[in-house]
PQR file with spaces between the fields and no chain letter, atoms N, CA, C, O and H, PARSE charges and radii, in Angstrom:
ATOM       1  N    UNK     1       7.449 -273.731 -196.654 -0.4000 1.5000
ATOM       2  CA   UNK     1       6.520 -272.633 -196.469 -0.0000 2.0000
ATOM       3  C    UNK     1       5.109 -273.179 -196.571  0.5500 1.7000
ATOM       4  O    UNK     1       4.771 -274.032 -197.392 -0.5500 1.4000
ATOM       5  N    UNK     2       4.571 -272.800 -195.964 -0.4000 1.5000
ATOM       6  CA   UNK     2       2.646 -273.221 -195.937 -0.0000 2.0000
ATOM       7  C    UNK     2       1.802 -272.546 -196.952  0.5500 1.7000
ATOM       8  O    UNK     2       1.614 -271.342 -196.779 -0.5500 1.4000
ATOM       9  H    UNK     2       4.846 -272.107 -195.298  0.4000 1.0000
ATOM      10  N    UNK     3       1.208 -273.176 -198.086 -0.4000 1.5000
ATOM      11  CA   UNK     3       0.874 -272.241 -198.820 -0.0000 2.0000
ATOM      12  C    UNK     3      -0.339 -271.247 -198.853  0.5500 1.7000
ATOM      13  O    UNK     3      -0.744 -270.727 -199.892 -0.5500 1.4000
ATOM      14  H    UNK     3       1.362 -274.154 -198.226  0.4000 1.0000
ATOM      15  N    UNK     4      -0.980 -270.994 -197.367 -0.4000 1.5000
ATOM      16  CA   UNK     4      -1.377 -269.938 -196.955 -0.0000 2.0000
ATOM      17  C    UNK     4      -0.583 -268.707 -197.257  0.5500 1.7000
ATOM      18  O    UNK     4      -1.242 -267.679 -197.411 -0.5500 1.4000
ATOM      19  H    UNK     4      -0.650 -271.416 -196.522  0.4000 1.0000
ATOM      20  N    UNK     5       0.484 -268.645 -197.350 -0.4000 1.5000
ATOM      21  CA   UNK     5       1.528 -267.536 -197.271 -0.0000 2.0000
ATOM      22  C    UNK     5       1.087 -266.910 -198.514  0.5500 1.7000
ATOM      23  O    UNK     5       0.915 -265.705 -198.700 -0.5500 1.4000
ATOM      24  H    UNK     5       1.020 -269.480 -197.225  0.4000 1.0000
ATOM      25  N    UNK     6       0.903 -267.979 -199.446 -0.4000 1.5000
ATOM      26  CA   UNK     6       0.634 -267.089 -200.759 -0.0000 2.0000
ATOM      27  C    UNK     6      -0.622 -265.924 -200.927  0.5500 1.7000
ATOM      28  O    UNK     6      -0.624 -264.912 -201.628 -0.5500 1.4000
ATOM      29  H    UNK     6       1.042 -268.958 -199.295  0.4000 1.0000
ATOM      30  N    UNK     7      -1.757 -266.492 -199.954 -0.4000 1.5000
ATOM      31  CA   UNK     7      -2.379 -264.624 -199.534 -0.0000 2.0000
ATOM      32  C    UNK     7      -1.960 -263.751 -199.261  0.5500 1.7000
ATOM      33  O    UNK     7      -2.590 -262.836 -199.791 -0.5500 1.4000
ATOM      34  H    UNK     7      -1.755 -267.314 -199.384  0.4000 1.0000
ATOM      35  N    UNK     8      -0.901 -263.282 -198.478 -0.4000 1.5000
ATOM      36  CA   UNK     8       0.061 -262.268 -198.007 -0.0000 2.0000
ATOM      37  C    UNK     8       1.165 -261.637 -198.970  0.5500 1.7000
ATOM      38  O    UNK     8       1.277 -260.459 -199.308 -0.5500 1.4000
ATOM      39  H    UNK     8      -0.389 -264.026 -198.048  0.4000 1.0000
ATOM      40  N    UNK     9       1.830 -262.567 -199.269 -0.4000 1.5000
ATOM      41  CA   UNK     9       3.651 -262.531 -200.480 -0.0000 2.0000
ATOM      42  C    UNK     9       2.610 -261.683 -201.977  0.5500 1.7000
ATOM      43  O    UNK     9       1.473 -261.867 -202.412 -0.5500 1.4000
ATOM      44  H    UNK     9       1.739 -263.524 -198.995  0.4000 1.0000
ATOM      45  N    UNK    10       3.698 -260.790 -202.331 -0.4000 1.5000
ATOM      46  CA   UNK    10       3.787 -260.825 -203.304 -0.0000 2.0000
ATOM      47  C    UNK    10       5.321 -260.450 -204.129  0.5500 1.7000
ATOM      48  O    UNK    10       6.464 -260.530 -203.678 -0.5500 1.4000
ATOM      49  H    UNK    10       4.621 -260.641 -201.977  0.4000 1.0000
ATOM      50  N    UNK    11       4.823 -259.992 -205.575 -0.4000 1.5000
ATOM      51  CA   UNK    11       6.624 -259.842 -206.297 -0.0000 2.0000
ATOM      52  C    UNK    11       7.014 -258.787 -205.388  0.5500 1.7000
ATOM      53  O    UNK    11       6.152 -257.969 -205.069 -0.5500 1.4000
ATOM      54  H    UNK    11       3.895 -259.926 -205.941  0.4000 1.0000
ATOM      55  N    UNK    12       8.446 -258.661 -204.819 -0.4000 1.5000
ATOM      56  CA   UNK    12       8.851 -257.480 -204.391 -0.0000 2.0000
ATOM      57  C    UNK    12       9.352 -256.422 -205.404  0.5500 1.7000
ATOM      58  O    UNK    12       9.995 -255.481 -204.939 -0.5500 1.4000
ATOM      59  H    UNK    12       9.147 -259.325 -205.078  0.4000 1.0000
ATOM      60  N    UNK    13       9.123 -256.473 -206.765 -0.4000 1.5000
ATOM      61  CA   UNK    13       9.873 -255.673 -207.855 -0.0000 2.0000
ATOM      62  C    UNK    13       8.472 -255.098 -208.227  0.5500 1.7000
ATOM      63  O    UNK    13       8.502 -253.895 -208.485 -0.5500 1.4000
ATOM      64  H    UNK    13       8.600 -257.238 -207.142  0.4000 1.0000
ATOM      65  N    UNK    14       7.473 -255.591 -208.296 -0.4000 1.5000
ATOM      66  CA   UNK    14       5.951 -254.776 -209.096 -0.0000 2.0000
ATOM      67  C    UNK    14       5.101 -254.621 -207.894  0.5500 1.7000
ATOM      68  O    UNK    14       4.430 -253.652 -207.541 -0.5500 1.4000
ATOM      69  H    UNK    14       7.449 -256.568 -208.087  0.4000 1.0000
ATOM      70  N    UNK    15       5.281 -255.858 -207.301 -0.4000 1.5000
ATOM      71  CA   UNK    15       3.755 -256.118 -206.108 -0.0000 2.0000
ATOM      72  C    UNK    15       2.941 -256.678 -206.184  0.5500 1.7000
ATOM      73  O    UNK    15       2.080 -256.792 -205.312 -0.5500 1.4000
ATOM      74  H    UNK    15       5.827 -256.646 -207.587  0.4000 1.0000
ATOM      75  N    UNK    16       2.966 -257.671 -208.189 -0.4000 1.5000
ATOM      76  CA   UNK    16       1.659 -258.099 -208.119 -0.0000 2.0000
ATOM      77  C    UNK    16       2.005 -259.455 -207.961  0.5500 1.7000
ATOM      78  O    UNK    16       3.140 -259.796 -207.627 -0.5500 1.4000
ATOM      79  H    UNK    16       3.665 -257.578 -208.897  0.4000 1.0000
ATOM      80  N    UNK    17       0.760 -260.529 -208.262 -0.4000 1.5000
ATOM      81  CA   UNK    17       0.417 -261.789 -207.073 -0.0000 2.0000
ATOM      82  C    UNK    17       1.856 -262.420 -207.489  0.5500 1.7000
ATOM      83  O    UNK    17       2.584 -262.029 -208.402 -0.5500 1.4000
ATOM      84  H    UNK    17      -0.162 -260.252 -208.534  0.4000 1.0000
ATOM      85  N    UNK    18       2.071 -263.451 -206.627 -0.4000 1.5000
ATOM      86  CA   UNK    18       2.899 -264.680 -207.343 -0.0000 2.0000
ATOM      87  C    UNK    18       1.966 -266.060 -207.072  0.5500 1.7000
ATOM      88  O    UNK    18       1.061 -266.205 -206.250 -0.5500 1.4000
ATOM      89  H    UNK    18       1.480 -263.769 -205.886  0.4000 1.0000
ATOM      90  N    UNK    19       2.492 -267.001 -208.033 -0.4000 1.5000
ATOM      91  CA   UNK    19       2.115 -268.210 -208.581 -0.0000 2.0000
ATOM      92  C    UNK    19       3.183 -269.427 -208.021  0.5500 1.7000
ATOM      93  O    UNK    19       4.402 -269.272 -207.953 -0.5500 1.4000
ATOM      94  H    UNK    19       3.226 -266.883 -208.701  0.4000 1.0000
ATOM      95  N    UNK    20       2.566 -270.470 -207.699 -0.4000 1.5000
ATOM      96  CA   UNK    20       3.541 -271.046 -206.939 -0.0000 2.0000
ATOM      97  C    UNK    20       3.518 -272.457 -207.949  0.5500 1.7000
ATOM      98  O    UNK    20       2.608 -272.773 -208.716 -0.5500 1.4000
ATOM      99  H    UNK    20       1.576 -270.596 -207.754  0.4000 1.0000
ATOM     100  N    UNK    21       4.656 -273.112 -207.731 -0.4000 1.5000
ATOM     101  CA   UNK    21       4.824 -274.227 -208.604 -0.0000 2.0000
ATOM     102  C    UNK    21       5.761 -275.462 -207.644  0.5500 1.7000
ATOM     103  O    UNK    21       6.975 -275.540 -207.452 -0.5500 1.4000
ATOM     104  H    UNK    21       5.395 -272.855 -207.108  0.4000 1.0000
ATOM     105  N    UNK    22       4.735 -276.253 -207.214 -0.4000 1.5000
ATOM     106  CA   UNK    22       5.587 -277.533 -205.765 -0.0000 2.0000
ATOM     107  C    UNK    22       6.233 -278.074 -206.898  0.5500 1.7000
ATOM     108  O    UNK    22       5.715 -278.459 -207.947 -0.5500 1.4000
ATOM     109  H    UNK    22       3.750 -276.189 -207.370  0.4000 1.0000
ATOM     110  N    UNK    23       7.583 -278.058 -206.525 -0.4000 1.5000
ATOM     111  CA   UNK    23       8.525 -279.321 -206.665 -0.0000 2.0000
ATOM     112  C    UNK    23       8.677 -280.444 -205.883  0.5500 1.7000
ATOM     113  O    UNK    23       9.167 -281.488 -206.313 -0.5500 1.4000
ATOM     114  H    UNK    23       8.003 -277.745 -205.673  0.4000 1.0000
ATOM     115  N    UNK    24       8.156 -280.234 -204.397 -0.4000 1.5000
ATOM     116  CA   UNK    24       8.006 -280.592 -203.092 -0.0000 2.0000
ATOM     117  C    UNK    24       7.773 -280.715 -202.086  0.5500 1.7000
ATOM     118  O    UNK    24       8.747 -280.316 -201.449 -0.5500 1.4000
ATOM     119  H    UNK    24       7.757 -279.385 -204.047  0.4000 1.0000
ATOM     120  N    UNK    25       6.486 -281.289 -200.987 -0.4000 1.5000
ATOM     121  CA   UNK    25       6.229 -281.015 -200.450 -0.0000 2.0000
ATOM     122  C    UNK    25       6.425 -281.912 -198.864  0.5500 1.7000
ATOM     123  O    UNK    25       6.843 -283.042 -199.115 -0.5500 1.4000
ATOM     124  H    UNK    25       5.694 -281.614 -201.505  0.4000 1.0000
ATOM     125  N    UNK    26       6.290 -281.756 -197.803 -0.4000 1.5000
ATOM     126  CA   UNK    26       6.535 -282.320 -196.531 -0.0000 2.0000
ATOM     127  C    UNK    26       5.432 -281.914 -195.554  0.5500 1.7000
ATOM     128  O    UNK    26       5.242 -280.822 -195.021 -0.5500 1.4000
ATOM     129  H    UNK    26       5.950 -280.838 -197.599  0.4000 1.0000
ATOM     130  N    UNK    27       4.812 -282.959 -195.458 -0.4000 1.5000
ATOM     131  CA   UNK    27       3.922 -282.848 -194.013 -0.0000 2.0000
ATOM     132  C    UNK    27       3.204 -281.630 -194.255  0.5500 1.7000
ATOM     133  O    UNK    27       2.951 -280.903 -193.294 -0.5500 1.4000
ATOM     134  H    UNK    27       4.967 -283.847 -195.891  0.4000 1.0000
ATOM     135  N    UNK    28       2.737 -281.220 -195.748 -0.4000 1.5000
ATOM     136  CA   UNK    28       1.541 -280.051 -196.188 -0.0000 2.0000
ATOM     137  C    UNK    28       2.360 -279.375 -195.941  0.5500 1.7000
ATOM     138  O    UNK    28       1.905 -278.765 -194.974 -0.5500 1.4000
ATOM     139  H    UNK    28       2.942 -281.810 -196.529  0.4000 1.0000
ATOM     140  N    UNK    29       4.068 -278.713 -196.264 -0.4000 1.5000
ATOM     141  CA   UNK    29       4.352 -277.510 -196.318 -0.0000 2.0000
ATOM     142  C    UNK    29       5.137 -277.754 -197.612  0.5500 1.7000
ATOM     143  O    UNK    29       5.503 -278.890 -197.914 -0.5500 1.4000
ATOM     144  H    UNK    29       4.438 -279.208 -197.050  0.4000 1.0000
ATOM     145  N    UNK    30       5.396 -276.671 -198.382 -0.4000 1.5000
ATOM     146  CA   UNK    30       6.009 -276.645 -199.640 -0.0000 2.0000
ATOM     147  C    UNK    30       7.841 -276.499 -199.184  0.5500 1.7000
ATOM     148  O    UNK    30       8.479 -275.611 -198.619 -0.5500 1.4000
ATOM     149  H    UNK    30       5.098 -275.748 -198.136  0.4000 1.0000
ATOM     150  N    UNK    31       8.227 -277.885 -199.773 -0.4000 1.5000
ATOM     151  CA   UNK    31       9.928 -277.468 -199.354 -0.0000 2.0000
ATOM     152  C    UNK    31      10.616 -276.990 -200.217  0.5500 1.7000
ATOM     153  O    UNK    31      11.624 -276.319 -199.996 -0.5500 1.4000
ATOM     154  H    UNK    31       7.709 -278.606 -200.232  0.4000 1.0000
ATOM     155  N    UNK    32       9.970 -277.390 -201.801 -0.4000 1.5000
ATOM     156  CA   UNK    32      10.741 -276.623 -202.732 -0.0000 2.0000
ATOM     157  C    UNK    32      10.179 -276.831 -203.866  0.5500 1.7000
ATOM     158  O    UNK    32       9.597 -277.824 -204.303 -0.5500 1.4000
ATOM     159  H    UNK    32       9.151 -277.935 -201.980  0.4000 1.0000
ATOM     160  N    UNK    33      10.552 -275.097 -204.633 -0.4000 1.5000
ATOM     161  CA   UNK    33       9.444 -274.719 -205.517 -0.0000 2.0000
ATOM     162  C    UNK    33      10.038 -273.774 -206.414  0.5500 1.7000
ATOM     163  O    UNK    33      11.225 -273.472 -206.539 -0.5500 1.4000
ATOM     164  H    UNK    33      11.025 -274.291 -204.278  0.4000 1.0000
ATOM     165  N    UNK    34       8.757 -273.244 -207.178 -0.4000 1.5000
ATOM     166  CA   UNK    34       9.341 -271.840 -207.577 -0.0000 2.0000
ATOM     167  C    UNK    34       7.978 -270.824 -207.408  0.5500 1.7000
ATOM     168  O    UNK    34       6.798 -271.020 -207.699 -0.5500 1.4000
ATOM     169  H    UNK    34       7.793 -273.489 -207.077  0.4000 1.0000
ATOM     170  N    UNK    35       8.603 -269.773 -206.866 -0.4000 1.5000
ATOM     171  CA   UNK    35       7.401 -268.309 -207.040 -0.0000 2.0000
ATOM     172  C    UNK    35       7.342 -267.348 -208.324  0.5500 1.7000
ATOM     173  O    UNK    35       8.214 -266.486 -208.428 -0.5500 1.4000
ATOM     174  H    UNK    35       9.562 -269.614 -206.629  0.4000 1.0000
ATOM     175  N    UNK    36       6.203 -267.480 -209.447 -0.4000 1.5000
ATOM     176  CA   UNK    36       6.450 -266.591 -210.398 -0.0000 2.0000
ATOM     177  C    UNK    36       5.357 -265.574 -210.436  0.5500 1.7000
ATOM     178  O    UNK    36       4.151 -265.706 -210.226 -0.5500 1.4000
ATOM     179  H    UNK    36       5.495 -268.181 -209.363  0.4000 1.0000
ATOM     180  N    UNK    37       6.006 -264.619 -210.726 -0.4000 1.5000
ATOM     181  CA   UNK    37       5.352 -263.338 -210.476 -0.0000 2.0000
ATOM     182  C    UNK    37       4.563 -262.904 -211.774  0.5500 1.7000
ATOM     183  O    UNK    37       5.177 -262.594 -212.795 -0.5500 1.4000
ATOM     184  H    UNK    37       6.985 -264.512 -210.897  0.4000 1.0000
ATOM     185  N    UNK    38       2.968 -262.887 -211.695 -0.4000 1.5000
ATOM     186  CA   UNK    38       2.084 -263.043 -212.767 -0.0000 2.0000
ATOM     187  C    UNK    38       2.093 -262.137 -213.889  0.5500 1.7000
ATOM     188  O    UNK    38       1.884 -262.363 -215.081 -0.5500 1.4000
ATOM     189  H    UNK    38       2.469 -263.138 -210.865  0.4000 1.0000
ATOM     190  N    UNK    39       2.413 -260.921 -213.200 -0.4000 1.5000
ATOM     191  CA   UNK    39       2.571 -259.249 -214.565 -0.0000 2.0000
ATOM     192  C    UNK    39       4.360 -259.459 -214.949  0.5500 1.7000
ATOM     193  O    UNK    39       4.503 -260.061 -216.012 -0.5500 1.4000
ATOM     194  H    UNK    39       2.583 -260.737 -212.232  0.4000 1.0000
ATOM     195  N    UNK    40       5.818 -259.027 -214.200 -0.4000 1.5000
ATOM     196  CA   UNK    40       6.976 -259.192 -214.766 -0.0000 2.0000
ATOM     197  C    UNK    40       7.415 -260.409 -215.134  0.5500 1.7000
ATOM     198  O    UNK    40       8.305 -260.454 -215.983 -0.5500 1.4000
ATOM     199  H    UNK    40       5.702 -258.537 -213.335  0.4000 1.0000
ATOM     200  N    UNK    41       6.929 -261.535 -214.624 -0.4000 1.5000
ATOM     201  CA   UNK    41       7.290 -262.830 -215.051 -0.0000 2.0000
ATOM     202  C    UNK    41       8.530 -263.704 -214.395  0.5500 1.7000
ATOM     203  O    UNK    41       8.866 -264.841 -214.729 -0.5500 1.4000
ATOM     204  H    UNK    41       6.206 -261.498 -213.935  0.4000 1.0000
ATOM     205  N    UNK    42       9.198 -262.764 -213.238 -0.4000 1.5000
ATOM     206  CA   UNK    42      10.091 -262.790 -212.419 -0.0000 2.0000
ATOM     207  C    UNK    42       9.820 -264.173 -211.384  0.5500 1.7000
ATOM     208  O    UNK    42       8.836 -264.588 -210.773 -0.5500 1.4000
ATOM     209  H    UNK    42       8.925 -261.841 -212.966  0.4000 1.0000
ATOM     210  N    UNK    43      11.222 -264.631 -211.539 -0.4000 1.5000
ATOM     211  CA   UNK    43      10.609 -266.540 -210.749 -0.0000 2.0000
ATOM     212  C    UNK    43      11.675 -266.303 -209.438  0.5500 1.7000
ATOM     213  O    UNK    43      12.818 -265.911 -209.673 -0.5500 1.4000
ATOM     214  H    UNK    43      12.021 -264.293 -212.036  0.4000 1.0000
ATOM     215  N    UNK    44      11.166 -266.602 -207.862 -0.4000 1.5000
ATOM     216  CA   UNK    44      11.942 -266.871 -207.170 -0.0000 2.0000
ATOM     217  C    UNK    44      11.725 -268.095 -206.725  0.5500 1.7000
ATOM     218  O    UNK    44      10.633 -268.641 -206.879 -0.5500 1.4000
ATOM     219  H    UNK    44      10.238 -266.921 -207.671  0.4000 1.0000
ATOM     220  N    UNK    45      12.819 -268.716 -206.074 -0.4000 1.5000
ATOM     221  CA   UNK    45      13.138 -270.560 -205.719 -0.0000 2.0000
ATOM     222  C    UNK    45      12.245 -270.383 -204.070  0.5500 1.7000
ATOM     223  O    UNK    45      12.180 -269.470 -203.247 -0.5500 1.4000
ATOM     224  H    UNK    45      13.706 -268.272 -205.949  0.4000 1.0000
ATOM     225  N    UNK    46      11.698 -271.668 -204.153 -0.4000 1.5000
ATOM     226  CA   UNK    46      11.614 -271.886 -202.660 -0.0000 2.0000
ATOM     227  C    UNK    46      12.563 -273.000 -202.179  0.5500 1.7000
ATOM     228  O    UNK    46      12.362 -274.139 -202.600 -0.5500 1.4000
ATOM     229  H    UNK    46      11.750 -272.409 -204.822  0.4000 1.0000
ATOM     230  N    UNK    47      13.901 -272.689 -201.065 -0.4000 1.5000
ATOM     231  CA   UNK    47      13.884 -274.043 -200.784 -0.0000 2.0000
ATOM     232  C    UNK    47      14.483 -274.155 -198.891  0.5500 1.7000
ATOM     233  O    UNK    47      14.916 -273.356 -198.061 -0.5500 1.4000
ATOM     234  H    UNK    47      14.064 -271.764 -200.723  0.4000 1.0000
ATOM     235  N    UNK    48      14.181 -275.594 -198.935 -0.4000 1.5000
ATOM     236  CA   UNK    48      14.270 -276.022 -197.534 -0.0000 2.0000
ATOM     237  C    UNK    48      13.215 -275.393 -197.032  0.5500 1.7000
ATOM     238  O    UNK    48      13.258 -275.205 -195.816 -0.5500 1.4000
ATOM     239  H    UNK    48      13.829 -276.243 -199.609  0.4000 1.0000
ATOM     240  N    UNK    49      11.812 -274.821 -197.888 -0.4000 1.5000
ATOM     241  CA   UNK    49      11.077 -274.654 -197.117 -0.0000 2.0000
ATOM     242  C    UNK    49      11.138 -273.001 -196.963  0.5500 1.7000
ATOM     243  O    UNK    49      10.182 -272.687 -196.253 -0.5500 1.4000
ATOM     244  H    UNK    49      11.776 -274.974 -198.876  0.4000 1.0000
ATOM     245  N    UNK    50      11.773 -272.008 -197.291 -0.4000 1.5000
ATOM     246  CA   UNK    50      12.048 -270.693 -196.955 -0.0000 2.0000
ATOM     247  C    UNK    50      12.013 -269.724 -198.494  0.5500 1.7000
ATOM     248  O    UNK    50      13.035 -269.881 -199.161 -0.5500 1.4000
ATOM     249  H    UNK    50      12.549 -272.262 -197.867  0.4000 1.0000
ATOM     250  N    UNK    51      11.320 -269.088 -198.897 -0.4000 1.5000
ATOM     251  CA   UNK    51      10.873 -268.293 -200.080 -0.0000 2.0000
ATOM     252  C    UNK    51      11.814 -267.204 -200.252  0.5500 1.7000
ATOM     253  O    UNK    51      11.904 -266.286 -199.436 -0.5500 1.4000
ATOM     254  H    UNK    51      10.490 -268.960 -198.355  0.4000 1.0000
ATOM     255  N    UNK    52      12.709 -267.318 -201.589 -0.4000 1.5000
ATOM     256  CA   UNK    52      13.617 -266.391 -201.199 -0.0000 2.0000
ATOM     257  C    UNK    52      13.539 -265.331 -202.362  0.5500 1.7000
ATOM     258  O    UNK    52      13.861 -265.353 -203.550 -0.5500 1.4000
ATOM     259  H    UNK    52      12.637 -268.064 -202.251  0.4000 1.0000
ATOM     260  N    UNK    53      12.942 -264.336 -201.468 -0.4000 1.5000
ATOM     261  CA   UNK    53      11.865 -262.919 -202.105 -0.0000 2.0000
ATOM     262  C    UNK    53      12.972 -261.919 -202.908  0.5500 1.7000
ATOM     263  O    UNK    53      12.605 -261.082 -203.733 -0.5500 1.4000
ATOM     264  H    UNK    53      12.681 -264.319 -200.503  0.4000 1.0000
ATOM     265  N    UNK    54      14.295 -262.126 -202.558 -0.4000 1.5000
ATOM     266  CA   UNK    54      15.402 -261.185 -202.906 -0.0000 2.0000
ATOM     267  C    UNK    54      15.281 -260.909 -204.295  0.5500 1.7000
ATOM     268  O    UNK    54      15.124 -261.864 -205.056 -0.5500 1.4000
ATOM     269  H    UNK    54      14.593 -262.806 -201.888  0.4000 1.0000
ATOM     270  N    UNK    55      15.332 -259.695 -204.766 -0.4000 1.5000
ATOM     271  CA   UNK    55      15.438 -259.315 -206.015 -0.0000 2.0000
ATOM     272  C    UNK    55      16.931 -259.981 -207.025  0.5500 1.7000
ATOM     273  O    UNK    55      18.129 -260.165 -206.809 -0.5500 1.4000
ATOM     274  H    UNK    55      15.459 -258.920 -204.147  0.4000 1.0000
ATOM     275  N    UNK    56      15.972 -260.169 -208.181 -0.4000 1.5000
ATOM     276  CA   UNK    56      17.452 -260.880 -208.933 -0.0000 2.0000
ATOM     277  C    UNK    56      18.805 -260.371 -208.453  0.5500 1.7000
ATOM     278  O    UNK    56      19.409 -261.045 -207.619 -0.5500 1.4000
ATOM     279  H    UNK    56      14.999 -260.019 -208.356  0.4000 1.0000
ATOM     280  N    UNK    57      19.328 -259.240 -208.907 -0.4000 1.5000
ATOM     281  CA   UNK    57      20.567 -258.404 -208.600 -0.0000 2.0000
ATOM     282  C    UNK    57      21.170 -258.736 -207.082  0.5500 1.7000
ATOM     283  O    UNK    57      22.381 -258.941 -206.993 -0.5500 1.4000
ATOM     284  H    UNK    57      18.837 -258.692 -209.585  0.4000 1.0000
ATOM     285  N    UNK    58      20.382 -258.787 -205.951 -0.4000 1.5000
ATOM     286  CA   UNK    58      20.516 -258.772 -204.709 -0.0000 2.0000
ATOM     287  C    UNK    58      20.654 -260.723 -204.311  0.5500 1.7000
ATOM     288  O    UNK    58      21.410 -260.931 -203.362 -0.5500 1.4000
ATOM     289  H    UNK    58      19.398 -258.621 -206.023  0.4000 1.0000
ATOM     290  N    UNK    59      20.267 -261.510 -204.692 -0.4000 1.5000
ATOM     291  CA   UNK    59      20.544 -262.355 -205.129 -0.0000 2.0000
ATOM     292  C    UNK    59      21.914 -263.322 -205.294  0.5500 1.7000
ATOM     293  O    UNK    59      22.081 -264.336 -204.616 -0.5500 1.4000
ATOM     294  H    UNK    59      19.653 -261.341 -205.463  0.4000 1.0000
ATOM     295  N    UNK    60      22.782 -262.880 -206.221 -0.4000 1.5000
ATOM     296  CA   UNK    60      23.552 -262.921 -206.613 -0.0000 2.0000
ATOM     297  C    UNK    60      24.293 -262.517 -206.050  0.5500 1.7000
ATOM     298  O    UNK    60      25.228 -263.309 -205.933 -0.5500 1.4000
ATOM     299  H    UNK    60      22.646 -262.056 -206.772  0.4000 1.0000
ATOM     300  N    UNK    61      24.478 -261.390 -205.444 -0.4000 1.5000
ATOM     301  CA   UNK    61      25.380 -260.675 -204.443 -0.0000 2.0000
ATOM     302  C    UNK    61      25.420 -261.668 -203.411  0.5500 1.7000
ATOM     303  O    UNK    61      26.513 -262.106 -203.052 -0.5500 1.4000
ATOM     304  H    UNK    61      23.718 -260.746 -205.540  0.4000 1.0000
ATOM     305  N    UNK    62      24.402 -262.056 -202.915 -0.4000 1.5000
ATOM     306  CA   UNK    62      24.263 -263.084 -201.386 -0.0000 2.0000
ATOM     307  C    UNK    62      24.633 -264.544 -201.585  0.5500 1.7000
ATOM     308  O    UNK    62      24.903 -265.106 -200.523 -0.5500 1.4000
ATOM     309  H    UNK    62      23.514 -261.700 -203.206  0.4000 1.0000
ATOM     310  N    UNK    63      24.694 -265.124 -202.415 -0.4000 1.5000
ATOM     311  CA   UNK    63      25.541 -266.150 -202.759 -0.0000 2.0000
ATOM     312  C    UNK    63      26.666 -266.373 -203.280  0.5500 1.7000
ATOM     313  O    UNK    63      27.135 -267.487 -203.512 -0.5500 1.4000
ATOM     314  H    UNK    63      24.474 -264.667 -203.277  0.4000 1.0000
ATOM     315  N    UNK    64      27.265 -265.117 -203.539 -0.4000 1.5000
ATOM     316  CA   UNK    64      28.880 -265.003 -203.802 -0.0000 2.0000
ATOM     317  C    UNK    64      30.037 -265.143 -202.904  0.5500 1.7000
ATOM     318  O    UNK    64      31.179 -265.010 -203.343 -0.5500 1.4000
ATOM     319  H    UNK    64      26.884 -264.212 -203.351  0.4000 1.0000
């Protein structure tokens, strides 16, 4: 993901900003990371490059 994106994204559970943390990056795009959300404290993974916004609960369901 390009971290321009982070003007746009926010938590999908409150709305407020998220915080990004590179684990990794490629050719100036972030391949893998984590997004934490500044007021609930809620962390989503970035990886291969793709931010995955899914709420915890919903989550879990999609990788089962």
């Amino acid at each position: 993901m390009k971290e321009d994106l982070m003007d746009i994204i926010c938590c999908p559970l409150d709305k407020h900003d998220l915080e990004l943390d590179v684990d990794a990056e490629e050719d100036g795009e972030v391949m893998a990371g984590t997004l934490t959300c500044t007021d609930c404290g809620e962390t989503y993974p970035v990886e291969d490059g793709i931010p995955n916004l899914l709420p915890p609960d919903m989550r879990e369901e999609a990788s089962a």
